[in-house]
N, C-alpha and C positions, 0 to 999 in steps of 0.2 A: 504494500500500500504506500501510496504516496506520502512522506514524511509529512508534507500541508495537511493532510486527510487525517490523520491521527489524531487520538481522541483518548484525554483518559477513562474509563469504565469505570460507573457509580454503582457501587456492590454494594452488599448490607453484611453486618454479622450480626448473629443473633447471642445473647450473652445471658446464658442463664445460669441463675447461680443457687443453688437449692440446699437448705441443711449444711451450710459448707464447705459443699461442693460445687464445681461446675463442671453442663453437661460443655464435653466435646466431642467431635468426629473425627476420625481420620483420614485425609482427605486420598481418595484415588488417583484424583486430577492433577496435572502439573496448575499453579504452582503449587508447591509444597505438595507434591504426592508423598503419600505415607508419613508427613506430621500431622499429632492433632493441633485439633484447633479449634475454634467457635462456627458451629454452622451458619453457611451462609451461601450470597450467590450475586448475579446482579440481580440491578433494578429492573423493574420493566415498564418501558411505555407507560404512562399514566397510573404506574403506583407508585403510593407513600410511600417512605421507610419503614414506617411501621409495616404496612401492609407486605410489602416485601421480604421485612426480617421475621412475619410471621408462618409464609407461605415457607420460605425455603427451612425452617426452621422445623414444618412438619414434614418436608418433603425429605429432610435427611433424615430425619431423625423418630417422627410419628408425635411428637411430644405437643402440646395445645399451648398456648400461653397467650397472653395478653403484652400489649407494646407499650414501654415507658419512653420518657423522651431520650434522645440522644445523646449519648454520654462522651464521645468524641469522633473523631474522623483520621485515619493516618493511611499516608501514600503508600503503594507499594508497588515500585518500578523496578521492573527489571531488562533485558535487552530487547524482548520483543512483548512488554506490557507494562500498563500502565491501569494500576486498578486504585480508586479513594475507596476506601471499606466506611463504611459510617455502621460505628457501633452502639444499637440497640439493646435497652435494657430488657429482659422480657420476664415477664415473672410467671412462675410454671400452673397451670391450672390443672392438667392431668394426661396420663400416658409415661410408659415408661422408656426408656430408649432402643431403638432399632433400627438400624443401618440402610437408607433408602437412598436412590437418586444417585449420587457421585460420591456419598460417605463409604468407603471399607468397613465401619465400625461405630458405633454410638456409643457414650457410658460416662457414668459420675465419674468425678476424679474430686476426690480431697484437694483444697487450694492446697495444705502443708505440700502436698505430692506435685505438684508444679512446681514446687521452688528445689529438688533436688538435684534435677540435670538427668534424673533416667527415665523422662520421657524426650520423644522427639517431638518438640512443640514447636509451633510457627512463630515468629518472631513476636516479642511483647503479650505472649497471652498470660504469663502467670500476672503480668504486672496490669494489665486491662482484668483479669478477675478478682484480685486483690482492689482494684479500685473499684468495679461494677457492686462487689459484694459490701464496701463500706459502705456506696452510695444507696444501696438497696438495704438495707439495716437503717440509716438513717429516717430512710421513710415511713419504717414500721415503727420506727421509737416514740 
């Protein structure tokens, strides 16, 4: 594609963070095939982030939840992409995890077990659920 043509891709992640834990997937797809990470996908034509971080959210995963606001946004370019992920809080209403769509894998992970190094995680997730799960404690208190 013509370098003019090029476009970054507005994607969602979905960040749920439950009994603390958060769920992640691991993804099939490049990038990051075989890290986990927070399900997600792009936007599409004429939906919200909420609505988007709710759709691929059941589509990887089966899990239901409801959309909080946007808790931040971060670039993620590589040689031949250029994806803004805008990260969605979502809080779980019911379902348990199971592998749909482009996830290899669904499942709770303890936040402590994010910060040891023996999972293969995609860039920033222990530290976006460390901060999803203060920000979501807040709300309840």
């Amino acid at each position: 594609m013509p370098e003019e043509m090029r476009r970054p891709v507005a994607a969602v992640i979905a960040v749920v963070i439950r009994g603390g834990c958060a769920l992640l997937v691991r993804r099939r797809n490049p990038p990051d095939q075989g890290r986990w990470g927070f399900p997600g996908g792009k936007v599409d034509f004429g939906e919200t982030l909420g609505a988007a971080a709710l759709r691929e959210l059941f589509e990887e995963t089966g899990i239901e939840a409801t959309a909080g606001p946007v808790i931040t946004a971060v670039d993620v370019i590589g040689a031949d992409h250029h994806y803004v992920l805008v990260a969605v809080p979502c809080h779980w209403r019911g379902g348990e995890p199971r592998a749909g769509d482009d996830a290899e894998a669904a499942a709770w992970f303890a936040l402590d077990a994010l910060e040891g190094g023996d999972l293969p995680l995609s860039a920033g997730v222990a530290r976006l659920a460390r901060r999803a799960a203060a920000l979501l404690a807040g709300e309840t208190s």
